[in-house]
N, CA, C and O atoms as a GROMACS GRO file, in nm:
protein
  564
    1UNK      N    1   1.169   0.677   0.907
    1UNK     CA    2   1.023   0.684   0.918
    1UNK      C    3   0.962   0.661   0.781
    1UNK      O    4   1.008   0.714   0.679
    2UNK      N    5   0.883   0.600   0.781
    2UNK     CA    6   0.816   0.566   0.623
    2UNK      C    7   0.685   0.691   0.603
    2UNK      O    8   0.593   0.725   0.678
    3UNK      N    9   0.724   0.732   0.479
    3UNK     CA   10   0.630   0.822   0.392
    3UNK      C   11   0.479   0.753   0.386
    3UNK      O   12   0.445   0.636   0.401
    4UNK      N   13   0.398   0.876   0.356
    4UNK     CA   14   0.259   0.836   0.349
    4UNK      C   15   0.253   0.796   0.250
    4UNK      O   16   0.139   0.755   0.229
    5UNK      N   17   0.362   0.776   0.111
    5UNK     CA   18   0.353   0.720   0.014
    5UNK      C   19   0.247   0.585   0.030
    5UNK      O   20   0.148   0.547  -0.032
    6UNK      N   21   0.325   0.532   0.153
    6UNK     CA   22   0.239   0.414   0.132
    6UNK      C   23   0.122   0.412   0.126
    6UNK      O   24   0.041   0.499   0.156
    7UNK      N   25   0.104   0.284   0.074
    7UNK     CA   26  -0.100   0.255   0.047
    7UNK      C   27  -0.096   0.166   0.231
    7UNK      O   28   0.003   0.147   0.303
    8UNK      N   29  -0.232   0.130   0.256
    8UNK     CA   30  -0.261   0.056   0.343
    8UNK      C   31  -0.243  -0.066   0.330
    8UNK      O   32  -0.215  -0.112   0.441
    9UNK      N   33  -0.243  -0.164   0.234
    9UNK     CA   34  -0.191  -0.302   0.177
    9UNK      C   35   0.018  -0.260   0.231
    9UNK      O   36   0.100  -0.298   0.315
   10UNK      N   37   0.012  -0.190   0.147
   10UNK     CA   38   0.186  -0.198   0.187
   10UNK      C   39   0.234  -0.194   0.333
   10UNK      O   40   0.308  -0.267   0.397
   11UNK      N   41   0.165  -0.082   0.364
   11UNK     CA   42   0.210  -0.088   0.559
   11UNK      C   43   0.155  -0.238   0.624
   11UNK      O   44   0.213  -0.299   0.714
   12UNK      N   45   0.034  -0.279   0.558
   12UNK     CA   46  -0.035  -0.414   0.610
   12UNK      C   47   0.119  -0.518   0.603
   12UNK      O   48   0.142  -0.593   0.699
   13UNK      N   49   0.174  -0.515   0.534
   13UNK     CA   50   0.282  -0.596   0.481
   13UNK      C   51   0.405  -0.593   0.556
   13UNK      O   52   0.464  -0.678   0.623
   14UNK      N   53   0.432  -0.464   0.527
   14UNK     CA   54   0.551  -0.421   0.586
   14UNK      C   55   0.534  -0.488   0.769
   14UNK      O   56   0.611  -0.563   0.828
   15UNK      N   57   0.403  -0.423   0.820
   15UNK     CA   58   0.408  -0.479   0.990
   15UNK      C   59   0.430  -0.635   1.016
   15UNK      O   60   0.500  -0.683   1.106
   16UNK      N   61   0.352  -0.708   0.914
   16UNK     CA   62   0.388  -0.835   0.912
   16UNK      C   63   0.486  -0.899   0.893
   16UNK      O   64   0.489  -1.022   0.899
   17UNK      N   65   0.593  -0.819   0.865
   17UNK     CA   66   0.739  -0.877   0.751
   17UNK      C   67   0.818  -0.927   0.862
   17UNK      O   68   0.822  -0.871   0.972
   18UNK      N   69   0.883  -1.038   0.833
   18UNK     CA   70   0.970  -1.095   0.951
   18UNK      C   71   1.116  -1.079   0.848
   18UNK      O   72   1.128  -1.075   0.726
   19UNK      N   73   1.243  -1.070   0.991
   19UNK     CA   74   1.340  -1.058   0.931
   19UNK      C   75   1.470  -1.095   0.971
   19UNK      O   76   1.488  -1.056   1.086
   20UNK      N   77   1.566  -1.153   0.926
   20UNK     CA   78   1.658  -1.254   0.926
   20UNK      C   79   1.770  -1.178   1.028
   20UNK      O   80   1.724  -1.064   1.033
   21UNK      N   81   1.877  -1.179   1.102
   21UNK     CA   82   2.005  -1.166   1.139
   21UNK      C   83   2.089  -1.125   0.986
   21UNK      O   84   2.064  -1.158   0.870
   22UNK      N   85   2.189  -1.046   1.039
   22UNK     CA   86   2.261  -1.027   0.901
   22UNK      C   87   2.344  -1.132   0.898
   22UNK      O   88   2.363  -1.198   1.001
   23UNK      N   89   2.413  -1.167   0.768
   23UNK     CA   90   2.502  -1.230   0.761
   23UNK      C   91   2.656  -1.138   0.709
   23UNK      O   92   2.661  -1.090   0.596
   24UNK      N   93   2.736  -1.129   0.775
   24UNK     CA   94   2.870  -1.060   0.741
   24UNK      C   95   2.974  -1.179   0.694
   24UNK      O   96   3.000  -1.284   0.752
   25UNK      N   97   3.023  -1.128   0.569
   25UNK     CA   98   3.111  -1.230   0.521
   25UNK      C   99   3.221  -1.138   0.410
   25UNK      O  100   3.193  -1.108   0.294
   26UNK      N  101   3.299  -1.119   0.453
   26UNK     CA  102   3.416  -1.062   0.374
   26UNK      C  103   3.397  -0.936   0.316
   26UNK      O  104   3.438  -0.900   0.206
   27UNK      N  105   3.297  -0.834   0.443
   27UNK     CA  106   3.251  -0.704   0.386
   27UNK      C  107   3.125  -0.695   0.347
   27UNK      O  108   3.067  -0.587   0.354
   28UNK      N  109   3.061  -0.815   0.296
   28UNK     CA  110   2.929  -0.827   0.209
   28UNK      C  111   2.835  -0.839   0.325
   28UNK      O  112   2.868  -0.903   0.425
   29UNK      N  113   2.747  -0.794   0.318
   29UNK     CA  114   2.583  -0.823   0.435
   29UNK      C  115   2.520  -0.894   0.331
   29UNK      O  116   2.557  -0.898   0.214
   30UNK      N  117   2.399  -0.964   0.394
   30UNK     CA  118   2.305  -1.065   0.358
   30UNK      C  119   2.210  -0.999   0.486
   30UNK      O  120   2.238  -0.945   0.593
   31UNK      N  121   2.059  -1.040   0.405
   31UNK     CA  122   2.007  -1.030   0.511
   31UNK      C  123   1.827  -1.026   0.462
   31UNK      O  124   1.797  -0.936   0.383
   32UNK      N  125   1.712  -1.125   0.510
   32UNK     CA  126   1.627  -1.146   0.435
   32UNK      C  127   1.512  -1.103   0.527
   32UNK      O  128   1.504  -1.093   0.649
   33UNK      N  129   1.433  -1.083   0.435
   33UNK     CA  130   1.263  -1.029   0.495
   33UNK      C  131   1.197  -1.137   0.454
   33UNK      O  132   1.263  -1.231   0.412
   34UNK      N  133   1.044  -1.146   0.458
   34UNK     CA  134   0.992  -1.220   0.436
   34UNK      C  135   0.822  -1.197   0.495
   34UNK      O  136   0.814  -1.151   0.609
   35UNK      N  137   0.672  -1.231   0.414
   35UNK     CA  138   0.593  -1.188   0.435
   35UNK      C  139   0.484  -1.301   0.377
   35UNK      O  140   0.508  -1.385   0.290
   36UNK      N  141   0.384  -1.283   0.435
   36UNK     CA  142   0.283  -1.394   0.390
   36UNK      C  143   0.202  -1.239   0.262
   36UNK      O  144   0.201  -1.116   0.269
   37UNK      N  145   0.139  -1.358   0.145
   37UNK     CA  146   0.123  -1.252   0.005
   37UNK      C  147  -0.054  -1.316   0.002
   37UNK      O  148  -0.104  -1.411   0.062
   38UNK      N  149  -0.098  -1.244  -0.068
   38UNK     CA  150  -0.243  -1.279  -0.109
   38UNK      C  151  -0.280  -1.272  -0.258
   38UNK      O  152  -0.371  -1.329  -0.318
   39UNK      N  153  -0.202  -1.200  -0.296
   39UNK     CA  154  -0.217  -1.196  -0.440
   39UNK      C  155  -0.056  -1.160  -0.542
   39UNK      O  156   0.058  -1.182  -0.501
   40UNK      N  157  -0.085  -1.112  -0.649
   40UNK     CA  158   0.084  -1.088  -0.722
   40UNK      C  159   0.103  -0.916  -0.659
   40UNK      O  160   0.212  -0.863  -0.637
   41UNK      N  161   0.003  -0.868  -0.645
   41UNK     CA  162   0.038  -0.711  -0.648
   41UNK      C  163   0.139  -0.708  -0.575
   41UNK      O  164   0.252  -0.666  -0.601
   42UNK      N  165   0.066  -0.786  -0.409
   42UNK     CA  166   0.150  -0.773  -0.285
   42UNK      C  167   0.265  -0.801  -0.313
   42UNK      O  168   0.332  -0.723  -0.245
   43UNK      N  169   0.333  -0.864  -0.372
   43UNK     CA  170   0.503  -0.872  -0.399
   43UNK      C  171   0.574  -0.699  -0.459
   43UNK      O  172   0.687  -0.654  -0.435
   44UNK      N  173   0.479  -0.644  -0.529
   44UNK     CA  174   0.577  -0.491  -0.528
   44UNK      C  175   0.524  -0.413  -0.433
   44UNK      O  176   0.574  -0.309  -0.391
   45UNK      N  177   0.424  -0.461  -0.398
   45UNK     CA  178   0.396  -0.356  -0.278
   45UNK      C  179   0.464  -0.374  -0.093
   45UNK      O  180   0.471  -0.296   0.002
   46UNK      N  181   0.498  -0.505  -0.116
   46UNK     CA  182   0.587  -0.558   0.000
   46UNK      C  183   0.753  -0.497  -0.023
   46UNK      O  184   0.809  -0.445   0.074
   47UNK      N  185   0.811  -0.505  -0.129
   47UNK     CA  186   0.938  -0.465  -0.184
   47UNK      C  187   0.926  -0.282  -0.181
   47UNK      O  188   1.017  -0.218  -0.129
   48UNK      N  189   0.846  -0.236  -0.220
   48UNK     CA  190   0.785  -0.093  -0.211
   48UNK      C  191   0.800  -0.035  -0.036
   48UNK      O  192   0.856   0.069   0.000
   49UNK      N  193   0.741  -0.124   0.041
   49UNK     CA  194   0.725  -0.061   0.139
   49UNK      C  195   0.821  -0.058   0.233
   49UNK      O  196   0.835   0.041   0.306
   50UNK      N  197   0.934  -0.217   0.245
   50UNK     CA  198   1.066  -0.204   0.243
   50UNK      C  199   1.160  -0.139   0.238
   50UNK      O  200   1.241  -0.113   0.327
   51UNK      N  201   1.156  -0.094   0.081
   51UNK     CA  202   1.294  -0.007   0.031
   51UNK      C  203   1.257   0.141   0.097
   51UNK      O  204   1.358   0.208   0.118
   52UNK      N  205   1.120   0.211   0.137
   52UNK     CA  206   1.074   0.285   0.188
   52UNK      C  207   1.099   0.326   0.347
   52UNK      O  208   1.111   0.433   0.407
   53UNK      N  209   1.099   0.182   0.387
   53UNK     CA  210   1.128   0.179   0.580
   53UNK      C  211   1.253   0.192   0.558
   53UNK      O  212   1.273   0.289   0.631
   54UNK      N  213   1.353   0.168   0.512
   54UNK     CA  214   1.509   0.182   0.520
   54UNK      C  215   1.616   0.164   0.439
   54UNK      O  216   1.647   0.062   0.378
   55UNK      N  217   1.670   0.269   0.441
   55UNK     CA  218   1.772   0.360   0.352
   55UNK      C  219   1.868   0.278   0.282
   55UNK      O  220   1.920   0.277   0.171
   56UNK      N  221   1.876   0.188   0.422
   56UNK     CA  222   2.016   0.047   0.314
   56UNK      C  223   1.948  -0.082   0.265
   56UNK      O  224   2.016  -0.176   0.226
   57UNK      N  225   1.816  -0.085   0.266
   57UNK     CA  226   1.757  -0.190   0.178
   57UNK      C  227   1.724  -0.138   0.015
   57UNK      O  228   1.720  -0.205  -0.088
   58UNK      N  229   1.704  -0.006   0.035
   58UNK     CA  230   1.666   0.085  -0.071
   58UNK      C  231   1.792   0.087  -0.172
   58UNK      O  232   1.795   0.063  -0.293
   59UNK      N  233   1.910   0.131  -0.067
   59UNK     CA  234   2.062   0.158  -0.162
   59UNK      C  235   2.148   0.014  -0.186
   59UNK      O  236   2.266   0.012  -0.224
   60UNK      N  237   2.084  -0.084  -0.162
   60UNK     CA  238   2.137  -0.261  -0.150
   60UNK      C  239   2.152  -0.239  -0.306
   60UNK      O  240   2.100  -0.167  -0.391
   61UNK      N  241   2.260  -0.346  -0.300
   61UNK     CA  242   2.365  -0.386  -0.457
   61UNK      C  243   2.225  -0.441  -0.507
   61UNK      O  244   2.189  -0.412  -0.621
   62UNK      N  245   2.130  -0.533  -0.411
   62UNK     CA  246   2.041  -0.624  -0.468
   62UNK      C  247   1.950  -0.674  -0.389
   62UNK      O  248   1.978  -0.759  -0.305
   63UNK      N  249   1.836  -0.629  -0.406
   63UNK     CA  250   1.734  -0.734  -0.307
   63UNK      C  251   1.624  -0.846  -0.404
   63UNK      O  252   1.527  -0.820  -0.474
   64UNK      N  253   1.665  -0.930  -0.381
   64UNK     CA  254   1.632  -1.047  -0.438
   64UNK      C  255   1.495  -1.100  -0.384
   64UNK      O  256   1.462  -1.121  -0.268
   65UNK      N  257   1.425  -1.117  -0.501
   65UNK     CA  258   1.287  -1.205  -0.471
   65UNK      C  259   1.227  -1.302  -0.508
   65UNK      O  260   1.254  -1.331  -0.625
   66UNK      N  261   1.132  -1.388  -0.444
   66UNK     CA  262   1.131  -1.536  -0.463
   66UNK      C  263   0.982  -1.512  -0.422
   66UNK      O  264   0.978  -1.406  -0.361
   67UNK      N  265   0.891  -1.553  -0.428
   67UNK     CA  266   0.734  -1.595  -0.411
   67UNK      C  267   0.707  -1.717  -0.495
   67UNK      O  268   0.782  -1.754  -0.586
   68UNK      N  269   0.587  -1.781  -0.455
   68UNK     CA  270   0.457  -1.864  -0.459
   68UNK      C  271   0.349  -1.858  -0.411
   68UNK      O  272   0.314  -1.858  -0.293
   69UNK      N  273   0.270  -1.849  -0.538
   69UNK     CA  274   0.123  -1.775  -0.485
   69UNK      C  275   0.045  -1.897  -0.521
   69UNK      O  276   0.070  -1.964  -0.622
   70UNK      N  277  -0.095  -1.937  -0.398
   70UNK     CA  278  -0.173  -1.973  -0.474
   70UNK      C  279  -0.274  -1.893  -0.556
   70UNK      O  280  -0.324  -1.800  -0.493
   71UNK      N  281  -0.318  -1.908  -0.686
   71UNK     CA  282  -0.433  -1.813  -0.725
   71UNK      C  283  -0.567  -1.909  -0.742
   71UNK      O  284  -0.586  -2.001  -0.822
   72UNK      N  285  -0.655  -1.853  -0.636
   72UNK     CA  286  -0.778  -1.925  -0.654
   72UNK      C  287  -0.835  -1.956  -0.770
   72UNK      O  288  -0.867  -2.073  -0.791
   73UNK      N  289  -0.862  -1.833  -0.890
   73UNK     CA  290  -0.928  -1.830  -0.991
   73UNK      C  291  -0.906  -1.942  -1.085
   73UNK      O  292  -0.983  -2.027  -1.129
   74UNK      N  293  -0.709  -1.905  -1.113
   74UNK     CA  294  -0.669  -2.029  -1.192
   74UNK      C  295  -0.670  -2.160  -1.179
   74UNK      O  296  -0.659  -2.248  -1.264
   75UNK      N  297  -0.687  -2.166  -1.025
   75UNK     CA  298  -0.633  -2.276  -0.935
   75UNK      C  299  -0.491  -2.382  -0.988
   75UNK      O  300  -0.478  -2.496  -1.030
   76UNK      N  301  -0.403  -2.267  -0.955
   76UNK     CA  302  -0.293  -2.315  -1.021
   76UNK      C  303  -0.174  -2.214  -0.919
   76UNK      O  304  -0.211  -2.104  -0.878
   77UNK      N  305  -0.034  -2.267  -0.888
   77UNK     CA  306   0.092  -2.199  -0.794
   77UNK      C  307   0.101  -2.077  -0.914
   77UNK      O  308   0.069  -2.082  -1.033
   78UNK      N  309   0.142  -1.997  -0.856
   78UNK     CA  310   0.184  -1.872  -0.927
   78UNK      C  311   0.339  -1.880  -0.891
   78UNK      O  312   0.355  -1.888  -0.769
   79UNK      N  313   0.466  -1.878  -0.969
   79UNK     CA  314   0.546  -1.837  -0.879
   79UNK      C  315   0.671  -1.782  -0.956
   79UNK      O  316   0.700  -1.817  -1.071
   80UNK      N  317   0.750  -1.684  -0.875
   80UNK     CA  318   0.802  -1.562  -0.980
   80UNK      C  319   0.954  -1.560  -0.887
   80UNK      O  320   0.973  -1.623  -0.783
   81UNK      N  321   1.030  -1.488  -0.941
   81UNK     CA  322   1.181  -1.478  -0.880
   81UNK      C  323   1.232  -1.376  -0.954
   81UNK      O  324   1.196  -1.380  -1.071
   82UNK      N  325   1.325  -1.260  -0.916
   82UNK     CA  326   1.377  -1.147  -0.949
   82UNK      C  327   1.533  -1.171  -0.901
   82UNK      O  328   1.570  -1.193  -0.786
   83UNK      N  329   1.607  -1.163  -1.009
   83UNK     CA  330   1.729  -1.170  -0.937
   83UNK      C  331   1.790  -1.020  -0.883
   83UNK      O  332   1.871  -1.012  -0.790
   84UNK      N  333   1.741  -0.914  -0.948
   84UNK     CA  334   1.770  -0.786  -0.945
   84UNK      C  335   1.942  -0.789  -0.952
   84UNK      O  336   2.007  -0.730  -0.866
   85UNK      N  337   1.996  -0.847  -1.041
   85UNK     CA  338   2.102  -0.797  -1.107
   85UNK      C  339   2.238  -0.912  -1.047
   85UNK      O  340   2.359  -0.899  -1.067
   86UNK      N  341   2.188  -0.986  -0.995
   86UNK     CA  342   2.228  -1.114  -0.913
   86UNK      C  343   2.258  -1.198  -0.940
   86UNK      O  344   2.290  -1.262  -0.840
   87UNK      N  345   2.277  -1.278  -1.070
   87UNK     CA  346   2.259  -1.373  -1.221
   87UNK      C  347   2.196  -1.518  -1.126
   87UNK      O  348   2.279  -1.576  -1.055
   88UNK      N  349   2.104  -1.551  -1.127
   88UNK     CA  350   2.058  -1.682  -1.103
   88UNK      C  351   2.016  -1.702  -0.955
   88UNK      O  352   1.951  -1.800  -0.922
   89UNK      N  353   2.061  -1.590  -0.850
   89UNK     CA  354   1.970  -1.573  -0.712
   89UNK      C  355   1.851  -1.614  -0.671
   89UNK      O  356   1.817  -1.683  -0.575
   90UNK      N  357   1.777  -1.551  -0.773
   90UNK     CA  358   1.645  -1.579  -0.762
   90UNK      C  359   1.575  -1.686  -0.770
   90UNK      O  360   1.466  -1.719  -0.722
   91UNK      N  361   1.680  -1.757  -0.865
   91UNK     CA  362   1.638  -1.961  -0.913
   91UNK      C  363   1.641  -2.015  -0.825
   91UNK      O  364   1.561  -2.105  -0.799
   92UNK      N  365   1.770  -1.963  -0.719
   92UNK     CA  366   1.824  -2.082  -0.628
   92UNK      C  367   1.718  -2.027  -0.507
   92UNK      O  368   1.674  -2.125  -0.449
   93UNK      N  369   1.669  -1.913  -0.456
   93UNK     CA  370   1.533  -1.900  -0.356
   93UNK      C  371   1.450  -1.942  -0.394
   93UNK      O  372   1.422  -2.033  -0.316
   94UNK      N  373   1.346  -1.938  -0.509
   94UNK     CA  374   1.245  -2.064  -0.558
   94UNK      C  375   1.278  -2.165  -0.562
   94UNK      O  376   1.190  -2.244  -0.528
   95UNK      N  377   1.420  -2.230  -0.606
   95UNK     CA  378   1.419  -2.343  -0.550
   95UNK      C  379   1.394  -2.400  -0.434
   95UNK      O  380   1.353  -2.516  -0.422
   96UNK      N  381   1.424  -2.299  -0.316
   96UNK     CA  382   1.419  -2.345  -0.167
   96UNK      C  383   1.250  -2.337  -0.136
   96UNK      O  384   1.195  -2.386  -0.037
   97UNK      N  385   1.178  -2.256  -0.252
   97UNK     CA  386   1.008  -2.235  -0.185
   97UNK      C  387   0.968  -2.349  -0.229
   97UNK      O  388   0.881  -2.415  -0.173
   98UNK      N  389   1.035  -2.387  -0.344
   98UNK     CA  390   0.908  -2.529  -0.420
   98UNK      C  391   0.950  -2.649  -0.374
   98UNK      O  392   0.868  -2.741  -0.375
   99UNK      N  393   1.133  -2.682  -0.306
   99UNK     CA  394   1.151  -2.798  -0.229
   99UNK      C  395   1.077  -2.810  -0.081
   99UNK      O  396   1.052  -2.916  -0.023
  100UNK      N  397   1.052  -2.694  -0.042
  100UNK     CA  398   0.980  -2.696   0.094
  100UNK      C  399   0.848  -2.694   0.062
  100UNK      O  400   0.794  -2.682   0.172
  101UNK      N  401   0.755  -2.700  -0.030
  101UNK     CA  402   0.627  -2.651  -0.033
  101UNK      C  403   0.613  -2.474  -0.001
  101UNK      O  404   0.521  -2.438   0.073
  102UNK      N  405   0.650  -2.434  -0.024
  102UNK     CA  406   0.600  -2.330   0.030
  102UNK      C  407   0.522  -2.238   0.021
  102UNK      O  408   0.589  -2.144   0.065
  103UNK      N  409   0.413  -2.193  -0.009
  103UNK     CA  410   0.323  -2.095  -0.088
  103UNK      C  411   0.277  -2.006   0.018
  103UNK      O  412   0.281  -2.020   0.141
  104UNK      N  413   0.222  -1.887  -0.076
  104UNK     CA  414   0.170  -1.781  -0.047
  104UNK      C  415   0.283  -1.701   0.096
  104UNK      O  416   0.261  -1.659   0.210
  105UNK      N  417   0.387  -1.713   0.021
  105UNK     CA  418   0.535  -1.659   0.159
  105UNK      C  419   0.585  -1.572   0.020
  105UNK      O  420   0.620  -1.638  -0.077
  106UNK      N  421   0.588  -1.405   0.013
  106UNK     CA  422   0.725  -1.367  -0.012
  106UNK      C  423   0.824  -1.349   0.040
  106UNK      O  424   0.817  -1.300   0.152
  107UNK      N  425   0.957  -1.380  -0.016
  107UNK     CA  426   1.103  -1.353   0.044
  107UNK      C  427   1.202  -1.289  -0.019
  107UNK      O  428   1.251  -1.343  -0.118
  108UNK      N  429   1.250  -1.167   0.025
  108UNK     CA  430   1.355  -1.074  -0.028
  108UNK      C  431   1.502  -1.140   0.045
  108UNK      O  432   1.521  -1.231   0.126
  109UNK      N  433   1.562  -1.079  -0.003
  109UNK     CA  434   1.712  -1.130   0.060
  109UNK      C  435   1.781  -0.975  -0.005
  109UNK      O  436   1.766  -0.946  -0.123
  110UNK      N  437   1.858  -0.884   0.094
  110UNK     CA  438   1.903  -0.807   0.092
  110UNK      C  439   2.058  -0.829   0.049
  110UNK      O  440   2.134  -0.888   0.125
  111UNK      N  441   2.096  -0.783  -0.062
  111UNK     CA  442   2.264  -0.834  -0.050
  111UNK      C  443   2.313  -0.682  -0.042
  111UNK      O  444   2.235  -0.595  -0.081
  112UNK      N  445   2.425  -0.650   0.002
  112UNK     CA  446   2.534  -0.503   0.003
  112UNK      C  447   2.652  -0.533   0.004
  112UNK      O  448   2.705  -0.550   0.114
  113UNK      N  449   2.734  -0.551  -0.122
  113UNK     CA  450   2.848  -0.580  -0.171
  113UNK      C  451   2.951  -0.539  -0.046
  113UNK      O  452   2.907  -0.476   0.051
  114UNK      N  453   3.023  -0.559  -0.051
  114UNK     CA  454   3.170  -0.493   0.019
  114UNK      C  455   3.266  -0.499  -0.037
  114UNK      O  456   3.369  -0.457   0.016
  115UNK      N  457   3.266  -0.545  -0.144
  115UNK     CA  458   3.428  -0.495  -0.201
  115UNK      C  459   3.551  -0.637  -0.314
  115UNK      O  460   3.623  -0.652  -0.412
  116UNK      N  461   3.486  -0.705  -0.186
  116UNK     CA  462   3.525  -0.829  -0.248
  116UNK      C  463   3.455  -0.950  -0.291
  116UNK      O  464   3.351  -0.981  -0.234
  117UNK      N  465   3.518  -1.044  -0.419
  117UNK     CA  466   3.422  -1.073  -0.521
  117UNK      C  467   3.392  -1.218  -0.416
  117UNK      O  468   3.462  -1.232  -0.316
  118UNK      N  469   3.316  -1.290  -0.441
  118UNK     CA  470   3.312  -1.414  -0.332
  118UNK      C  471   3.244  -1.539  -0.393
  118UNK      O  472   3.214  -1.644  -0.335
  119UNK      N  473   3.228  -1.505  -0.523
  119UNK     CA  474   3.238  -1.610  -0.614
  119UNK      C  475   3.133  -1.712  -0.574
  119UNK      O  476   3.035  -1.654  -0.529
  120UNK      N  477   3.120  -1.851  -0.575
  120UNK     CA  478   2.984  -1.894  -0.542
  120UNK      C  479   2.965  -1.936  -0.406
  120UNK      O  480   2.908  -2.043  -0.381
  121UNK      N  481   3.012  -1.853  -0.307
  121UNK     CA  482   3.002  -1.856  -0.189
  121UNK      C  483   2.859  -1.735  -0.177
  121UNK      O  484   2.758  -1.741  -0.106
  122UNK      N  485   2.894  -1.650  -0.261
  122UNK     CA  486   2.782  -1.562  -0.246
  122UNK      C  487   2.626  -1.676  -0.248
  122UNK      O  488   2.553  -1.678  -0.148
  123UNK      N  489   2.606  -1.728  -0.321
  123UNK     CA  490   2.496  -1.836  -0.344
  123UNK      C  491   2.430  -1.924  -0.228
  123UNK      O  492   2.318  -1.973  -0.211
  124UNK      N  493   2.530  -1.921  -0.168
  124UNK     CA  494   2.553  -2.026   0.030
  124UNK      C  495   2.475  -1.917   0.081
  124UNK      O  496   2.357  -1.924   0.115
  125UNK      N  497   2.566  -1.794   0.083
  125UNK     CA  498   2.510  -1.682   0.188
  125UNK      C  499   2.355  -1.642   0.142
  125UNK      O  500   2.268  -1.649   0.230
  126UNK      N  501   2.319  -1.604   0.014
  126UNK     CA  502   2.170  -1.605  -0.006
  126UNK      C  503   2.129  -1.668   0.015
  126UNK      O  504   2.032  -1.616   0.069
  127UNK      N  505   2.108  -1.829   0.023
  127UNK     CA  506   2.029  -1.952   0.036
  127UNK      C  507   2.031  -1.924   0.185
  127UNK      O  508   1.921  -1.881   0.220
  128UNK      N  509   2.122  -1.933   0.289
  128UNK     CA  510   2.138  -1.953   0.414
  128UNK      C  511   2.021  -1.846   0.442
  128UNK      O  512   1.916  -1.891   0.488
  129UNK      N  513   2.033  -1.676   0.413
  129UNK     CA  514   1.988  -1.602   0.463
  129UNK      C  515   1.840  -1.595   0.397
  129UNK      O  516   1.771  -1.500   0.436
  130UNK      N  517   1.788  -1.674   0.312
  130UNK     CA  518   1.650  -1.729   0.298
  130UNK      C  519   1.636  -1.801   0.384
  130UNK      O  520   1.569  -1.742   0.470
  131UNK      N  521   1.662  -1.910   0.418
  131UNK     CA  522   1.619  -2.027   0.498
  131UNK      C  523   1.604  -1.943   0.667
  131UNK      O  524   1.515  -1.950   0.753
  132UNK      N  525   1.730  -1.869   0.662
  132UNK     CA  526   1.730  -1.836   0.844
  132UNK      C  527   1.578  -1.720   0.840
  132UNK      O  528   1.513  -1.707   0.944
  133UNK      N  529   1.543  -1.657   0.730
  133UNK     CA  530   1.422  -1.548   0.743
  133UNK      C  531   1.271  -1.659   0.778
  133UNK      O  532   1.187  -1.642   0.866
  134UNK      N  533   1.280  -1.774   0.674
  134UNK     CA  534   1.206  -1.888   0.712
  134UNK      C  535   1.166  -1.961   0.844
  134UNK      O  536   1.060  -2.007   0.887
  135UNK      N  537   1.310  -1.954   0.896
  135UNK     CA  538   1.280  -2.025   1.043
  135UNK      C  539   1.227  -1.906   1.159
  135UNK      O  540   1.177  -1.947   1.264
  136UNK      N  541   1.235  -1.807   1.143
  136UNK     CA  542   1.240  -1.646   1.206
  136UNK      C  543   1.096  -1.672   1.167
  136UNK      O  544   1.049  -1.722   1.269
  137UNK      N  545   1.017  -1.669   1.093
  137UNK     CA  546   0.879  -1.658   1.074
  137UNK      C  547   0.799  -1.768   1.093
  137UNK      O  548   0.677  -1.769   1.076
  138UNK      N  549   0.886  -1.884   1.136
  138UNK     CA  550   0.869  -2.019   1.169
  138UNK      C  551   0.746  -2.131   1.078
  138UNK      O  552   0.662  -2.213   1.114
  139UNK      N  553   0.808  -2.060   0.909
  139UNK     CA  554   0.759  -2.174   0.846
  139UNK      C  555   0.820  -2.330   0.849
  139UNK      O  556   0.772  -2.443   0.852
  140UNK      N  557   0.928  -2.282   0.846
  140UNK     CA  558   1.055  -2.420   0.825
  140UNK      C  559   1.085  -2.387   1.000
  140UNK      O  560   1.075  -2.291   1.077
  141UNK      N  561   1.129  -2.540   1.005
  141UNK     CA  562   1.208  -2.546   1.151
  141UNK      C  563   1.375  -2.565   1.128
  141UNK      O  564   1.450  -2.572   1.225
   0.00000   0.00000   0.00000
């Protein structure tokens, strides 16, 4: 059950959040959210309200983030990536927002280690489990 911590922007977020199938691969889960953003705040307050709804997104090895914002003022893409401890995760999900066009979409990708190392297969499984949160919210087909 999520705390009243939250603000009203975050629950706004959280109801909207679409979310991927896991991916199981040698112990490891994958597994991505994803949310339409309006400004930069909404990216910690979307990740905030997340790690809040549930216990194993919260205790994840890594949840990885990728956005593109437009900002009216500047009139210019805003766009940011967190690997959260992931070395280069985050490059390869902005890569997938700026080859598709994609703006004003944040996307987390949940990783939870299992044990064994999986070398740059791990990279497949994040990309995949971006793209499948994409088609789930039916930006990409």
């Amino acid at each position: 059950m999520i705390k009243n911590l939250l603000n009203k922007r975050g629950k706004e977020l959280l109801d909207s959040m679409f979310h991927s199938e896991k991916i199981i691969f040698k112990k490891s889960t994958f597994f991505a959210h994803c949310c339409e953003i309006k400004k930069v705040e909404d990216s910690k307050l979307a990740l905030e309200a997340l790690k809040e709804s549930n216990k194993k997104i919260k205790n994840a090895t890594h949840n990885i983030i990728a956005y593109r914002l437009y900002d009216n003022e500047k009139k210019e893409i805003e766009e940011y990536r967190d690997d959260d401890g992931e070395s280069g995760a985050g490059d390869k999900m902005l890569f997938i927002l700026q080859k598709l066009d994609i703006i004003d979409v944040w996307v987390c990708v949940t990783r939870n280690y299992g044990g064994v190392k999986l070398g740059g297969n791990r990279f497949k499984l994040i990309n995949q489990a971006c793209r499948d949160v994409l088609k789930e919210a039916k930006i990409i087909k």
